[in-house]
N, C-alpha and C positions, 0 to 999 in steps of 0.2 A: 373584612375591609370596611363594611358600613361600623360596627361597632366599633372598630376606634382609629376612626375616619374623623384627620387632623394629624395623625401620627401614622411618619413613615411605618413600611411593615414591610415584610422579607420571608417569603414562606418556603422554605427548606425540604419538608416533604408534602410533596404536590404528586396527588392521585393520580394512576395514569401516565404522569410527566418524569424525563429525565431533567429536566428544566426546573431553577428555583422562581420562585412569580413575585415579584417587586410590586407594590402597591403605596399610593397617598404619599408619592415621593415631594407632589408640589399643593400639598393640600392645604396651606397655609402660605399665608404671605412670607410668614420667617424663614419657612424652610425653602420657599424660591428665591427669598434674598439671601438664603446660607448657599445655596448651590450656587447663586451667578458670583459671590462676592460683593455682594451690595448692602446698604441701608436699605430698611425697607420703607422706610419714608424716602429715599430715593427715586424710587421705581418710577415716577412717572417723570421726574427729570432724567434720567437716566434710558430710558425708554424713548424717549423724545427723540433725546440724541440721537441715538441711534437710528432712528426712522429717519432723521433728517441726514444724517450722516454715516451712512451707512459702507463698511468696509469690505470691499471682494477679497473673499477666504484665499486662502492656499490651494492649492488642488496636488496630493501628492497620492500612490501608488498602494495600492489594494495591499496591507501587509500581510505577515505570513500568521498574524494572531485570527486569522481568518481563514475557515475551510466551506466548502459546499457538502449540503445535506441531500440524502433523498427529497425530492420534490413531491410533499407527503405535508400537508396543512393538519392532518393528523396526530404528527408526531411533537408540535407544538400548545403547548397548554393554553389553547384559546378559551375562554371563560363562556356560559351561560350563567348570567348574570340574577335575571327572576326570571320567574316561572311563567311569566306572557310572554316574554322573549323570541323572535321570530327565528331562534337558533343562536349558535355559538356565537359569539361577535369579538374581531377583532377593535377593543376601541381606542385605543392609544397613535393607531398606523398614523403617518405621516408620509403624505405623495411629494415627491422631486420629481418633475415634470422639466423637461429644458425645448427649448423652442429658440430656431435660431436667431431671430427677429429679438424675441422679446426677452430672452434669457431664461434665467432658473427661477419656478415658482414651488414653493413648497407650502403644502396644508394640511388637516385633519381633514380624513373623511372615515368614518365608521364604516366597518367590512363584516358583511354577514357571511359565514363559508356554508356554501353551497355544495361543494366536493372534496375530492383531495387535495385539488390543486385548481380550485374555481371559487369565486367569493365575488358578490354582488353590494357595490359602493354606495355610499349616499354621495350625492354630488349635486349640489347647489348651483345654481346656473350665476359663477362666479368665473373667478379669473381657471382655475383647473378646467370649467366643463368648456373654456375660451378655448385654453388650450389645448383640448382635443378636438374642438370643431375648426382648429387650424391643422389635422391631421398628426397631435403629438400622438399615438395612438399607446406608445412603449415609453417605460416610465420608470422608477424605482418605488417600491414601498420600503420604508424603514420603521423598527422597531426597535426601542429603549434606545433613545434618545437624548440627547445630554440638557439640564434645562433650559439652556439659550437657544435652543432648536425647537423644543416644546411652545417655548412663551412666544419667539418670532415666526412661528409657523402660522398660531393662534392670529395675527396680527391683520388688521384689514388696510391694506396699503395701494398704494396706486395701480394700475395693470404693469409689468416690465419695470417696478422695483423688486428686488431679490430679497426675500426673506432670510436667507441662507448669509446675505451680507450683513443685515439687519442683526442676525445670530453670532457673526462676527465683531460687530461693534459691540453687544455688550460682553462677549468674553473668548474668546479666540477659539476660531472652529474651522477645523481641516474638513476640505474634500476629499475624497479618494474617487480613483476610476476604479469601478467596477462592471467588466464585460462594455466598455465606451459610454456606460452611461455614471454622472456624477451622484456622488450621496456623502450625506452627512457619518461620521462616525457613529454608528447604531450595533447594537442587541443583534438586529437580527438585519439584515438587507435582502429583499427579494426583489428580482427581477419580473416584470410585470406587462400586460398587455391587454386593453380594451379589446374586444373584439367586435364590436357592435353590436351584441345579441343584450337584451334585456330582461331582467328577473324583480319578479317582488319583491322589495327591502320592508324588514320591519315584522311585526311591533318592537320598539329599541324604546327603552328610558330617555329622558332628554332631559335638557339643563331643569328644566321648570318641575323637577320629579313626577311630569305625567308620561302616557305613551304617545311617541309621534304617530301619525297614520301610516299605512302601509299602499307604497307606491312602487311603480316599474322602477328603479334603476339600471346603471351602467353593470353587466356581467364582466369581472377582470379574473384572467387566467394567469397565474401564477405560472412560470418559466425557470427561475432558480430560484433556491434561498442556498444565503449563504450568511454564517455567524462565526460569532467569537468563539474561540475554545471551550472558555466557558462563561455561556451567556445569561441573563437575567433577562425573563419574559417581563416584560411591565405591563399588567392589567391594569387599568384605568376604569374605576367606578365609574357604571352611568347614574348622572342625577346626582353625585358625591361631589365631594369639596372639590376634589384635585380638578374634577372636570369643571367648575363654575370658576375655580381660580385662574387657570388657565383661558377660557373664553372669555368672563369679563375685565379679569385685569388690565389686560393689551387695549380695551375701548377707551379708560382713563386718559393714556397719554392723547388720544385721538381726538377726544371730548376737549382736554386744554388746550389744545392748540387751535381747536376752533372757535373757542368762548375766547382766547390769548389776542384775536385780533381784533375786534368788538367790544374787550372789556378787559380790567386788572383782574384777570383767573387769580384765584391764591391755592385752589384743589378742584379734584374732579373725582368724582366715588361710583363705582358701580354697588350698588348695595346688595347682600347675600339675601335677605326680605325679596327684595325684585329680581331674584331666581337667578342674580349676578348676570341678568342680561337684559331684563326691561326696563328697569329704576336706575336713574342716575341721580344724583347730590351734587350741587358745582355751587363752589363757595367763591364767591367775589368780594372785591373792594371796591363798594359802588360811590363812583363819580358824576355819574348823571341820572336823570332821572327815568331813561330807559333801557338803564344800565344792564338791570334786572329782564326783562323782556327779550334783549338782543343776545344774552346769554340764553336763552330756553329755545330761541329758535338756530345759535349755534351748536349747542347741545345736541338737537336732532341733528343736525350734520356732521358733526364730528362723530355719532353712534347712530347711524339710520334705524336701526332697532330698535332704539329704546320705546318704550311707550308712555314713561311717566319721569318728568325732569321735576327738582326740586332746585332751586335757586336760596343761598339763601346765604348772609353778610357774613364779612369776616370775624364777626364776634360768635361764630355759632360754629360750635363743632360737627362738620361733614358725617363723623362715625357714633354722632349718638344721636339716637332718633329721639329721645325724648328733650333732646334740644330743638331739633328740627321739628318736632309737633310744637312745642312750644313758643316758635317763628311762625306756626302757621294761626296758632290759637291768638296768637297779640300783633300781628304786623300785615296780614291777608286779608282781604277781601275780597268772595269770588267773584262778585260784579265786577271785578274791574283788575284783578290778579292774576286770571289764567289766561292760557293761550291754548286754545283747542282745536281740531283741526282734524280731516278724513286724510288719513296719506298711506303709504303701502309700508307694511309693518314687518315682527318675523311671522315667521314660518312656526314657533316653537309657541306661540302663543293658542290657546285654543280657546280664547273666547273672540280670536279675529275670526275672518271668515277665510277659512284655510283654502279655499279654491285661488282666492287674488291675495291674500296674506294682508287686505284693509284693515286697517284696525283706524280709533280712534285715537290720537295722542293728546296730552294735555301738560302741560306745562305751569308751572305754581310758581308765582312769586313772593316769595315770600321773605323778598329783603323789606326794610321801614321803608315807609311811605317817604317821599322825595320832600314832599309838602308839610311835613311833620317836624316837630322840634326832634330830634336824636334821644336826648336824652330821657325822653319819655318813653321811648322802646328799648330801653338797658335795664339789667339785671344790676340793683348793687349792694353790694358788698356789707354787712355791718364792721365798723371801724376796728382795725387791731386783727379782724378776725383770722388771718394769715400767721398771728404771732402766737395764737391758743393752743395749745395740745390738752386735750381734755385727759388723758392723762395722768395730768399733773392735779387733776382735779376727780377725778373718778374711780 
């Protein structure tokens, strides 16, 4: 998987497994915009929408391409990924959680199996771990995934918006009931139950390709599984493409629409360099002179994680850094350029202080001076030079 990781893979004879294991299905931007149907310069328009305008699925009837298995985590090709590894890890799972109040919330939480039918959750004290301190205790897990379920699961959205709808806006996604509780069309579907008991999670790989620490989490007992006739396990690389595309894609559209009301956004990057989860790029059309400034402090709003925002004019390409050092080298100055600041950071960074998750954030601006002639901060062109093919001469 890690060697040629970028490209889908499909592993056929799997040790151990009657199961084929699908791998780096969304490890590229192209190949999440070949699954949803999109451009991939789309995606954050497109992604927008859909958060803003968000469609309630179908909900139709458990069909017959689906039987129940022994309830045996066992007979499931769940991956040990490296060799520090706190055990087998489920890391693809996706939780459907329903609450009557608030509706369907659906997320990633990595499952380490502790038994046959026992596995101890990572759980963020987010909208899911909301949702079981509102007593949702039973729940669904699901496994392989279609990618509109992947990427709006990934998605950090208001409490009591539905992800599941969000997964329906960009490309059309059935419910089914299964045993009264709803889920997305998946690989694998099991029925699932917190029990309030707590176990050690971890060491697990994480975006940042270090190991997270090892803490208590939530113990969930596995109830049923139940799969497709013939289903494809999807392992998800930790620290791999598919897992950074997936997590920081979905902050893009988040990030423009927070810089969209403060400033002309023209892009928003989570960059693969800042572990596609601490580094953001947000390219503007600046009109005022703290144009630049109010985009870096929307920036952290619209991605509360990030740790390091780059701002930088519409003449500079978001996805090449050696444009972007070159905005910092000729249009910056840190007296009077950055915004920096103590604020509660991630969890995935280890050089914060992992007990409060503080870190320091800093913000760069690095569009041209307000006060400056323009023209003195462009790159230009030698005359004709667009009409040359050397070529014709070499």
């Amino acid at each position: 998987m890690k060697r040629l990781d970028g490209h889908a893979i499909l592993f056929n004879n799997v040790k151990d497994s009657t199961y084929p294991v699908v791998a780096n299905i969304c490890s590229t931007r192209d190949l999440l915009a070949s699954g949803l149907g999109i451009k991939k310069e789309d995606f954050i328009k497109k992604i927008a929408h859909a958060i803003d305008k968000p469609i309630e699925p179908n909900i139709v009837e458990l069909d017959n391409d689906y039987e129940e298995l022994e309830t045996d985590l066992s007979k499931l090709p769940i991956l040990v990924h490296y060799k520090e590894d706190g055990g087998q890890y489920i890391s693809s799972a996706i939780i459907v959680a329903n609450d009557q109040e608030l509706g369907l919330n659906s997320s990633f939480h990595r499952m380490m199996v502790i038994g046959r039918d026992r596995v101890v959750a990572r759980v963020l004290p987010r909208h899911f771990d909301e949702y079981l301190k509102r007593g949702n205790k039973e729940f669904v897990i699901c496994i392989g995934n279609s990618p509109q379920v992947l990427l709006a699961s990934a998605i950090s959205c208001e409490l009591g918006k539905s992800e599941l709808s969000i997964a329906n806006a960009l490309k059309k996604t059935e419910l089914m009931r299964v045993d009264g509780f709803l889920a997305p069309k998946a690989e694998f579907i099991m029925l699932a139950e917190a029990n309030g008991e707590q176990h050690e999670e971890g060491p697990f790989m994480d975006l940042t390709e270090t190991f997270d620490i090892v803490r208590k989490q939530p113990v969930i007992k596995i109830k049923k599984i139940y799969t497709r006739k013939t289903p494809l396990y999807h392992a998800l690389l930790p620290g791999g493409l598919e897992h950074k595309i997936l997590m920081g894609l979905p902050r893009e559209p988040t990030i423009f629409r927070e810089v969209s009301k403060v400033c002309e956004c023209k892009n928003a990057l989570i960059t693969p360099g800042g572990c596609s989860w601490l580094h953001a790029v947000v390219q503007i059309k600046k009109k005022h002179a703290d144009d630049g400034k109010k985009a870096i402090e929307a920036a952290f709003k619209g991605h509360k994680s990030a740790k390091h925002v780059f701002v930088v004019d519409d003449d500079i390409n978001p996805y090449d850094w050696n444009e972007i050092e070159w905005a910092m080298a000729t249009r910056f100055q840190g007296n009077k350029d950055i915004i920096m600041k103590k604020e509660t950071g991630s969890s995935l960074d280890p050089s914060s202080n992992l007990d409060t998750r503080e870190t320091t954030k800093i913000g760069f601006d690095l569009t041209i001076p307000w006060d400056k002639n323009k023209e003195d901060f462009k790159k230009h062109k030698i005359p004709h030079e667009d009409e040359i093919d050397p070529k014709d001469f070499v």
